[in-house]
Backbone bond lengths (Angstrom), bond angles and torsions (degrees), N, CA, C in turn:
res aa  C-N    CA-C-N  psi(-1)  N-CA   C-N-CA  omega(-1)  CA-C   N-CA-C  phi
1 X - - - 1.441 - - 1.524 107.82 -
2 X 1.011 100.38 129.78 1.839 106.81 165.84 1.134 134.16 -89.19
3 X 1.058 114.11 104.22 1.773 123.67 -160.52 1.935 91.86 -101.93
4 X 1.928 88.85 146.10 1.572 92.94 156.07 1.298 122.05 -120.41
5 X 1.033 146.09 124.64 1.822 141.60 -163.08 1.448 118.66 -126.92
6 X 1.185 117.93 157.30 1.099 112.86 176.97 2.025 89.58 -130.27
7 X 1.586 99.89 96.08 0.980 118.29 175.93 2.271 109.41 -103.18
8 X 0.917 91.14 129.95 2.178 99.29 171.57 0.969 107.22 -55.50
9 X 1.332 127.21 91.14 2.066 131.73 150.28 1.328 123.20 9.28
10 X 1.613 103.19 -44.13 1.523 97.75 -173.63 1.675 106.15 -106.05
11 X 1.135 114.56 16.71 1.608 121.08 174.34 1.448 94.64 -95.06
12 X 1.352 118.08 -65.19 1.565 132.28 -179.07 1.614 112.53 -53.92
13 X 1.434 106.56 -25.60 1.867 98.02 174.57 1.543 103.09 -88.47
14 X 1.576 116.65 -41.13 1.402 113.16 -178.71 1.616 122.23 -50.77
15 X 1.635 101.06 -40.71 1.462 127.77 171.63 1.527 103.94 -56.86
16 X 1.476 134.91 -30.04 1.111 125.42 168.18 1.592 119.29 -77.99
17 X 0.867 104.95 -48.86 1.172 126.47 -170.95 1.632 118.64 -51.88
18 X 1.489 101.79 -56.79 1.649 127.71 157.73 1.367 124.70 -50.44
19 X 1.676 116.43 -31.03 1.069 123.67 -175.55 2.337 105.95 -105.19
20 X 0.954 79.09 -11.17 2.020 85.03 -165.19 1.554 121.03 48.66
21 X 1.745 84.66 46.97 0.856 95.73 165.08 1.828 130.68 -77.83
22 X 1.663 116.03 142.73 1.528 99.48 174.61 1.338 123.12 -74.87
23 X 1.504 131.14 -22.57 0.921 129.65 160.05 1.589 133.40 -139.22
24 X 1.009 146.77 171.73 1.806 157.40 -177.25 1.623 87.04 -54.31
25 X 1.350 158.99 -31.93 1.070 154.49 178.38 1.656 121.31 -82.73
26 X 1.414 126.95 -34.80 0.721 171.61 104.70 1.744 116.04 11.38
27 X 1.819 81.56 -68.27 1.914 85.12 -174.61 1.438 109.32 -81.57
28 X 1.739 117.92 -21.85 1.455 115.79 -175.14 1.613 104.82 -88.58
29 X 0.902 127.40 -1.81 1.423 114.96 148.20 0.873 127.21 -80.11
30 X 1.438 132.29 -55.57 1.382 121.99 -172.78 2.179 101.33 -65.98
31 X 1.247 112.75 -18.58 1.481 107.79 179.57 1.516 95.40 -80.49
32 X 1.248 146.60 -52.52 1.705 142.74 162.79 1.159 100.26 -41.25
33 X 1.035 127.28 -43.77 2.411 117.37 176.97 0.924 103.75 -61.33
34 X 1.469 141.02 -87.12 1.011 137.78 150.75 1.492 135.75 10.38
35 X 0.903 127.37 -102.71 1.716 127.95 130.55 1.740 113.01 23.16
36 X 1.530 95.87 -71.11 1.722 94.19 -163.56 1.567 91.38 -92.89
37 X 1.139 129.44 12.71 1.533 135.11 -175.51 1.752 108.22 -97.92
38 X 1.069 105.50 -47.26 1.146 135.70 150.36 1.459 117.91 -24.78
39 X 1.331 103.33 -80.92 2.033 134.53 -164.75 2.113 88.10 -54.75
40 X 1.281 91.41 -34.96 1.900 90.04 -139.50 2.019 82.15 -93.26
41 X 1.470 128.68 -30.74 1.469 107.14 173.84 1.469 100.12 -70.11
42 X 1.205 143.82 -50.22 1.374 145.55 -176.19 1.350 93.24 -60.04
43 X 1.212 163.11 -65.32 1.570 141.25 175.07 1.601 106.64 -43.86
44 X 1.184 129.83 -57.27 0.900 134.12 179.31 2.076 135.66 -45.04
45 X 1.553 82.09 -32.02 1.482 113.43 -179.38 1.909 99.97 -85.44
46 X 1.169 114.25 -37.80 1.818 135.12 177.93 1.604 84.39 -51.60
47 X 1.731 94.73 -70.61 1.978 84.34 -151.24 1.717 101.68 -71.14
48 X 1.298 127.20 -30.91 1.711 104.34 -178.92 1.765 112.51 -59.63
49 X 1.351 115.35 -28.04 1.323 104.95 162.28 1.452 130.44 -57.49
50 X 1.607 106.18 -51.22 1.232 89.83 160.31 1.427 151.36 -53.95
51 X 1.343 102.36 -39.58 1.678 126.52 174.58 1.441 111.07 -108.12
52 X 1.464 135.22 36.35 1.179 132.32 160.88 1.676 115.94 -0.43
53 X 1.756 106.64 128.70 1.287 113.81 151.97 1.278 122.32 -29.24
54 X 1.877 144.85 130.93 1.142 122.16 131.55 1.426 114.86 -113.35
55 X 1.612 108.22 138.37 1.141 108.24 150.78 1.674 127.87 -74.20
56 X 1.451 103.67 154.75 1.320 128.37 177.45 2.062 111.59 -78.29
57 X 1.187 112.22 -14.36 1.427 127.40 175.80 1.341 120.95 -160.59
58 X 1.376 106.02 155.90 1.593 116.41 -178.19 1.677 112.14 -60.01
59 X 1.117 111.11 162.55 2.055 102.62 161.95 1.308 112.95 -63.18
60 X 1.541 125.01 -37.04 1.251 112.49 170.08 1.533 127.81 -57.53
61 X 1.110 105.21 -27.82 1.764 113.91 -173.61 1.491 113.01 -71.01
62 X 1.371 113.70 -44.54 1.407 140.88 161.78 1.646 114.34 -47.54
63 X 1.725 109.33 -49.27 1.459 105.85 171.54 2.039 113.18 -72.60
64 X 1.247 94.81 -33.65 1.786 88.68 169.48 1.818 104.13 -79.71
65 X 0.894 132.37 -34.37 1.437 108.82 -177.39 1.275 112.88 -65.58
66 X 1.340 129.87 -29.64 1.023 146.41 174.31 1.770 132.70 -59.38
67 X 1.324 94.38 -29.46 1.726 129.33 169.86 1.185 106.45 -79.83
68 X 1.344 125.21 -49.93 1.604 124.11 173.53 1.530 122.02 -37.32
């Protein structure tokens, strides 16, 4: 897709720069990966708070089943 932007020079060089990226095309993808890589562990991090892991046994129980 061909996008037109009016992105700040020194966001878009830092964005290169930060990323090693070879070029301004280049760096806004891997900064858009990033980004939605980002969005989706922080959603992700939301719902285990809400719905916390449970275990079925203590760590100790786990280290004796484990000994068996």
């Amino acid at each position: 897709m061909k996008v037109t932007a009016i992105i700040p020079d020194e966001l878009v060089r830092e964005t290169q720069i930060l990323s090693n990226a070879r070029n301004i095309t280049d760096a806004m993808i891997i900064a858009l990966k990033n980004y939605i890589a980002l969005q989706k562990m922080k959603a992700m991090g939301e719902a285990i708070n809400k719905s916390p892991l449970k275990f079925k046994h203590s760590a100790q129980e786990i280290r004796d089943i484990n000994r068996q």
